[in-house]
C-alpha positions in Angstrom: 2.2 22.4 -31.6 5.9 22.8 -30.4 5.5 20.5 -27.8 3.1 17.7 -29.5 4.9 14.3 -30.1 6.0 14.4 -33.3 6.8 10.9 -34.1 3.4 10.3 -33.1 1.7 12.9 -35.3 4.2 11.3 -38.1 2.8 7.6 -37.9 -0.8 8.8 -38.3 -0.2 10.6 -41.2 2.3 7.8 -42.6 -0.8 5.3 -41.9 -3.5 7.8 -43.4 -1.1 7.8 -46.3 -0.9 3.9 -46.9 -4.6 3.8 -46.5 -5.0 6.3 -49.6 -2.9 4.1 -51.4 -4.7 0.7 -50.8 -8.0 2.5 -51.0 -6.7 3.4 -54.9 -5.4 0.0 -55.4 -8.6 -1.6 -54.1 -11.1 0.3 -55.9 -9.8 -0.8 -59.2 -12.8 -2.4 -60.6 -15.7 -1.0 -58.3 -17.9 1.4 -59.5 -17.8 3.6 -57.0 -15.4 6.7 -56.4 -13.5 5.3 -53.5 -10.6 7.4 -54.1 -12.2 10.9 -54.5 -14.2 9.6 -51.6 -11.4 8.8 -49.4 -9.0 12.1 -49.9 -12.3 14.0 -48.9 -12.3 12.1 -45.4 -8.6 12.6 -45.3 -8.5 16.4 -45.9 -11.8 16.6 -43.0 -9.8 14.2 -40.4 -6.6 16.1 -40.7 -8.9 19.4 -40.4 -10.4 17.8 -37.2 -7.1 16.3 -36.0 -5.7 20.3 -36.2 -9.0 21.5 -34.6 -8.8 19.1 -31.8 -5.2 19.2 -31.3 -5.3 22.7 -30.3 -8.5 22.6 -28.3 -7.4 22.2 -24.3 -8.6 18.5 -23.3 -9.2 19.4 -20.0 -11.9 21.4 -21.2 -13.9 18.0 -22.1 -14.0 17.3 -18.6 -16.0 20.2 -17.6 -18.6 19.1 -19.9 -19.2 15.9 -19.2 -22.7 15.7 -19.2 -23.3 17.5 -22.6 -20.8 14.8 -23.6 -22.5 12.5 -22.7 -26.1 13.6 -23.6 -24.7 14.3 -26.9 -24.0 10.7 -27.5 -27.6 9.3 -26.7 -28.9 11.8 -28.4 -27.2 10.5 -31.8 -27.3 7.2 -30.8 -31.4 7.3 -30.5 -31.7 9.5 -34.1 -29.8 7.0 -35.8 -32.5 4.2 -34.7 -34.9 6.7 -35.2 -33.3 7.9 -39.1 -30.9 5.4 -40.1 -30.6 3.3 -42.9 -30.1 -0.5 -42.9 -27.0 -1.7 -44.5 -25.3 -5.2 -44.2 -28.1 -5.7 -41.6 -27.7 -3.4 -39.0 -29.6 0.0 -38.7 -26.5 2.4 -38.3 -26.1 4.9 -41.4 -27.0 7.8 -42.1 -26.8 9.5 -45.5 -25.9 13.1 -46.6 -25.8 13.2 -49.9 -23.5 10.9 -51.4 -21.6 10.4 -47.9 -22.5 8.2 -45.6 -22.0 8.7 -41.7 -22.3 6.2 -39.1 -23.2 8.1 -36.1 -21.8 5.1 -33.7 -18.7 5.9 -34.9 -18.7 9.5 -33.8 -20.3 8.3 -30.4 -16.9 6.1 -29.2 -14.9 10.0 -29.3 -18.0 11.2 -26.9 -18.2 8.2 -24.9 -14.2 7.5 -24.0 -13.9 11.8 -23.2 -17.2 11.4 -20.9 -16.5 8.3 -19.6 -12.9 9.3 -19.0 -14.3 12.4 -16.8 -16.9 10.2 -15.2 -14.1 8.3 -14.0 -11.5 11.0 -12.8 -14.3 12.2 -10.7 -14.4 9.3 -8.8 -10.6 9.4 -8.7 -10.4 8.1 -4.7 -13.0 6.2 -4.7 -12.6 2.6 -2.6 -12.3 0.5 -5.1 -15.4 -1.3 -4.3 -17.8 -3.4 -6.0 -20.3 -0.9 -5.3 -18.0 1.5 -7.4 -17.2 -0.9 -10.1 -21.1 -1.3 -10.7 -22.0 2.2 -10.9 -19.1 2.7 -13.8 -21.1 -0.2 -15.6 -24.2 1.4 -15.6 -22.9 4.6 -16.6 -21.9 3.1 -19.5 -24.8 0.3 -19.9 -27.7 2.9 -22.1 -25.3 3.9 -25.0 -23.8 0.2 -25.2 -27.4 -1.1 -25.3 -28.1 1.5 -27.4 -25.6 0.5 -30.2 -27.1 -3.6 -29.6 -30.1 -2.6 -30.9 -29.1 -1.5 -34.0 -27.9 -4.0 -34.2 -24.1 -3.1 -34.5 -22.0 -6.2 -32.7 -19.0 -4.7 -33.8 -18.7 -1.8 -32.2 -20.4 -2.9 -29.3 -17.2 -5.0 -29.0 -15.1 -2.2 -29.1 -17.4 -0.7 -26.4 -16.4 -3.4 -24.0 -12.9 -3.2 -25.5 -12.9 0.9 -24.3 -15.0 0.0 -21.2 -12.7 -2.3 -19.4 -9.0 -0.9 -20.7 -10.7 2.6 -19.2 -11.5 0.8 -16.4 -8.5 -1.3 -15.9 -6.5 2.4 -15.8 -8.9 4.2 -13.5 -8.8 3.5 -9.7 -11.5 0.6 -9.3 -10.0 -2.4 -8.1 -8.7 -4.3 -10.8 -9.3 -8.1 -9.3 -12.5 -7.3 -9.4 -12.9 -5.9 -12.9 -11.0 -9.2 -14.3 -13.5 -11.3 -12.0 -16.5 -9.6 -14.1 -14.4 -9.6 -17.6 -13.6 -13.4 -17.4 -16.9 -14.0 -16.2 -18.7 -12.5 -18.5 -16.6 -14.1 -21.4 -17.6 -17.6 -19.8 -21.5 -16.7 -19.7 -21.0 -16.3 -23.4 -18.9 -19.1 -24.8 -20.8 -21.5 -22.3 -24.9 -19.4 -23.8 -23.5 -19.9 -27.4 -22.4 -23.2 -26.9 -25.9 -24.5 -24.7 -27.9 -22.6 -27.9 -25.7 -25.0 -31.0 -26.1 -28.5 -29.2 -29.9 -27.9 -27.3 -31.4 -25.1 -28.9 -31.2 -22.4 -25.2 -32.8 -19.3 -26.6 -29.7 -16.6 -27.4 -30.6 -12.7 -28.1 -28.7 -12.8 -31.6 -29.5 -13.6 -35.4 -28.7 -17.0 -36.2 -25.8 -15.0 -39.0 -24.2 -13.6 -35.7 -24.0 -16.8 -34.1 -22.5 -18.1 -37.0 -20.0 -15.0 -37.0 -18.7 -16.3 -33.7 -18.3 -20.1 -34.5 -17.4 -20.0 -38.2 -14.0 -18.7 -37.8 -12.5 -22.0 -35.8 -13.3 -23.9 -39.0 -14.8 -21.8 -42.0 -15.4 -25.2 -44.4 -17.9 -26.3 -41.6 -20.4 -23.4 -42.5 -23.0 -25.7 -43.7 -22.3 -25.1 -47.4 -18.5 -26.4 -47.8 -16.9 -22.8 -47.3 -19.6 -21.6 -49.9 -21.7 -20.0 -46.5 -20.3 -18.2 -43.7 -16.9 -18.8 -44.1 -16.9 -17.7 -47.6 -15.1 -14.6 -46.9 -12.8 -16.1 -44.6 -11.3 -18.8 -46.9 -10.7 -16.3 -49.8 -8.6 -13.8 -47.1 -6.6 -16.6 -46.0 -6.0 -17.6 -50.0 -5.6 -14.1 -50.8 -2.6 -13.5 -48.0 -1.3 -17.1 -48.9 -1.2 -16.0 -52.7 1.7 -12.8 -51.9 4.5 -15.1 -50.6 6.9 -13.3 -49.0 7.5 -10.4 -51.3 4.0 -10.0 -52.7 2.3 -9.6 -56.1 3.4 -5.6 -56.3 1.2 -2.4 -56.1 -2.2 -2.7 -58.0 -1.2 -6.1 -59.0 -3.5 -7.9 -56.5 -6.3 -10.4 -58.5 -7.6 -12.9 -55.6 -8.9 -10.3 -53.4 -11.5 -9.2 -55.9 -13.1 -12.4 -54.8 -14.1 -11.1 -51.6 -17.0 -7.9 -51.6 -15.8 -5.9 -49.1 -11.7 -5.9 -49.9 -11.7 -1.9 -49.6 -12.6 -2.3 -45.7 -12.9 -5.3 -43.8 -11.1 -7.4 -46.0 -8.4 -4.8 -46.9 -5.3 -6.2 -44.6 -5.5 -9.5 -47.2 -4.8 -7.0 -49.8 -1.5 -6.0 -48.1 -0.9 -9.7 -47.8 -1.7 -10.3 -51.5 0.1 -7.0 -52.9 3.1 -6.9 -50.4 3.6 -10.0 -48.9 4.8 -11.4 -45.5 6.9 -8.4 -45.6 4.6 -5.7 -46.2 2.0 -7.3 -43.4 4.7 -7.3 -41.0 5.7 -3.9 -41.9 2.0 -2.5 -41.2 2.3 -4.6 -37.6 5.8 -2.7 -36.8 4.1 0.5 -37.5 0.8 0.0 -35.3 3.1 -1.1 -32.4 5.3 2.1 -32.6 2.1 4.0 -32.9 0.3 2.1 -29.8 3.9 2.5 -27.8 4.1 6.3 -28.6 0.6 6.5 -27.1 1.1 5.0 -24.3 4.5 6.7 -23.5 2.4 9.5 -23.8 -0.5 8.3 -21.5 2.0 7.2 -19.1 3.9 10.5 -18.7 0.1 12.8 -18.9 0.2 14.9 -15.7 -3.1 14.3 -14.8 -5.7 11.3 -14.6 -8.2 12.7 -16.7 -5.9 12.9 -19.7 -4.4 9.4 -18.3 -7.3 7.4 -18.7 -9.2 8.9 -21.9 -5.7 8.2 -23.7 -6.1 4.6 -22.3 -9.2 4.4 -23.9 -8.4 5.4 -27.6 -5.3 3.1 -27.1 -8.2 0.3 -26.0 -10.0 1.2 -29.2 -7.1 0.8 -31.9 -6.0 -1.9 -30.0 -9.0 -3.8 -30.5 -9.8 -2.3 -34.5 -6.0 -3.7 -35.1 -6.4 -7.5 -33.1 -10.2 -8.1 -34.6 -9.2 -6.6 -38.0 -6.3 -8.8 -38.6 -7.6 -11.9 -36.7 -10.5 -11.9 -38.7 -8.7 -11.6 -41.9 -6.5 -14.4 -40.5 -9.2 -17.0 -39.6 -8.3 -16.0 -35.9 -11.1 -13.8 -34.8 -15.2 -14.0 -35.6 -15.6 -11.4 -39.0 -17.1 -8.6 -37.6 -17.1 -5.9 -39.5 -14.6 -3.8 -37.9 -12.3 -1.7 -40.0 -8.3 -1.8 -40.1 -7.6 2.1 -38.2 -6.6 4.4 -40.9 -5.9 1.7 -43.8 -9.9 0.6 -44.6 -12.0 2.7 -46.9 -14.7 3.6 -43.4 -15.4 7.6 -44.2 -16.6 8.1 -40.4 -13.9 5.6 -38.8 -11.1 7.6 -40.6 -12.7 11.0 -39.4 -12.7 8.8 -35.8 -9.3 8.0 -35.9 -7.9 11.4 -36.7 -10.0 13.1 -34.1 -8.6 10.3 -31.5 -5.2 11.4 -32.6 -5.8 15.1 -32.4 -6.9 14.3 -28.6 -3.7 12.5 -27.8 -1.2 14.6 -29.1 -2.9 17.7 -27.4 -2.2 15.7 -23.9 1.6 15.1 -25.1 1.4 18.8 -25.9 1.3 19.2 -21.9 3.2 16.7 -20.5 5.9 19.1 -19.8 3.7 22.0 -18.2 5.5 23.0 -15.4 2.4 23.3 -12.4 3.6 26.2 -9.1 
């Protein structure tokens, strides 16, 4: 790993590392293990992120259709097997670990889709073009909507269009259909709340996506929907600039989930203004080292499938924040490396392993 990009590798384990430590600070008080829980993940991503690292990514390419295969495959048993929990049908257990096979199935889908793509490397850029790379990724997306997982569907989309936008399809068109689409929903959602137009979602995830512009208008005075949401923002408000200190957080134990989706208000509440802006320096030195490193890839393969885990942190890091910030619908999503989410840590060490192998060959000198 002479060649790998070391200040890269350094950030991932620095933010693995301040993950362990919020994951001890935030399970003060639960009755589950979090923290013997967590270094297992740790110790099994930094396995995979060794394994991976080493493991030519050009190689993926070959097999794209196994790759791809592969992913249905788990995305169908886990409808088939998978338990319900927080109402979507995505987990399956192994003992006392939980997996959610979804997670696994962004890694498959970014290195198949990536391949898909550099195959069509001179293509015309037509909308003939565009609309084949939709449907090549339409069965696993719809796959993960029937689970129903919004969440990551979103980060689907997320991956779908920043793998697009760095392939060769014509990018005018791809905004066309990106905009588009965003104005089919905002205009569905809103025809569903004032005359009732039938909508394909739960009336919670409806809520999800109006709540967040004014949490106190949930119907119950904050005490509904926007529960969560007012107690982040309190919780974030409470650490000033300098925070409450290490292990000295108290108003985040009013929200259920502060060990994952809720877990950037305990920076707020622990560490301040200071320690929340720290965490945002880091993620955009990380982000900026991986796309230095996408940018200087000697292929397009290697190109786009980095573009694609940069689209997937991206999005974890905005929708994360946002919704902890009364900014973004609460989703679900964890914070990349800092939430306590077993597979999503294993996910994000893997996605790691991937990029530094292709900073590993940037410098391969071709004859």
């Amino acid at each position: 790993m002479e060649k790998a990009d070391w200040t890269f590798v350094f950030l991932t384990i620095l933010l693995a590392g301040i993950g362990f430590a919020l994951t001890f600070s935030s399970s003060q008080g639960l009755k589950e293990n979090l923290v013997i829980k967590t270094g297992i993940y740790v110790v099994i991503g930094i396995i995979g992120l060794i394994i991976i690292s080493s493991i030519d990514y050009n190689k993926f390419s070959e097999i794209e259709k196994p790759l791809y295969i592969a992913m249905i495959l788990i995305l169908v048993l886990v409808l088939i097997f998978g338990i319900e929990i927080y109402g979507a049908k995505n987990w399956i257990y192994i003992g006392p670990f939980s997996i959610q096979p979804s997670e696994f199935s962004k890694i498959l889908f970014v290195l198949a889709f990536g391949s898909y793509l550099n195959r069509h490397y001179e293509n015309d850029g037509s909308w003939k073009s565009i609309f084949k790379a939709f449907a090549y990724a339409f069965l696993p997306f719809i796959l993960i909507l029937m689970e129903p997982d919004m969440g990551t569907a979103l980060v689907y989309i997320a991956m779908i269009f920043g793998m697009m936008y760095a392939s060769t399809l014509n990018k005018k068109r791809i905004t066309i259909i990106l905009f588009g689409g965003l104005a089919v929903v905002v205009i569905w959602i809103t025809l569903h709340l004032s005359i009732g137009v039938p909508i394909p979602l739960a009336e919670y995830q409806i809520q999800r996506f109006t709540v967040f512009l004014n949490p106190y208008q949930d119907g119950k005075n904050g005490l509904g929907a926007g529960y969560n949401i007012i107690q982040a923002l309190i919780a974030i408000g409470s650490g000033g600039l300098g925070g409450k200190g290490f292990l000295l957080g108290t108003q985040v134990n009013f929200l259920p989930v502060k060990e994952s989706d809720f877990i950037f208000s305990l920076i707020g509440e622990e560490f301040g203004f200071i320690g929340t802006i720290a965490i945002l320096i880091i993620y955009f030195i990380f982000l900026v080292k991986a796309l230095i490193i996408a940018y200087e890839c000697l292929d397009h393969y290697g190109y786009v499938v980095v573009m694609g885990f940069v689209s997937m942190f991206l999005f974890h890091i905005v929708e994360n924040i946002g919704m902890n910030l009364s900014l973004m619908p609460v989703t679900g999503i964890p914070l990349p490396f800092l939430s306590a989410a077993g597979s999503n840590l294993i996910v994000n060490f893997i996605a790691s392993g991937i990029i530094i192998n292709i900073s590993m060959q940037r410098t391969k000198v071709i004859f």
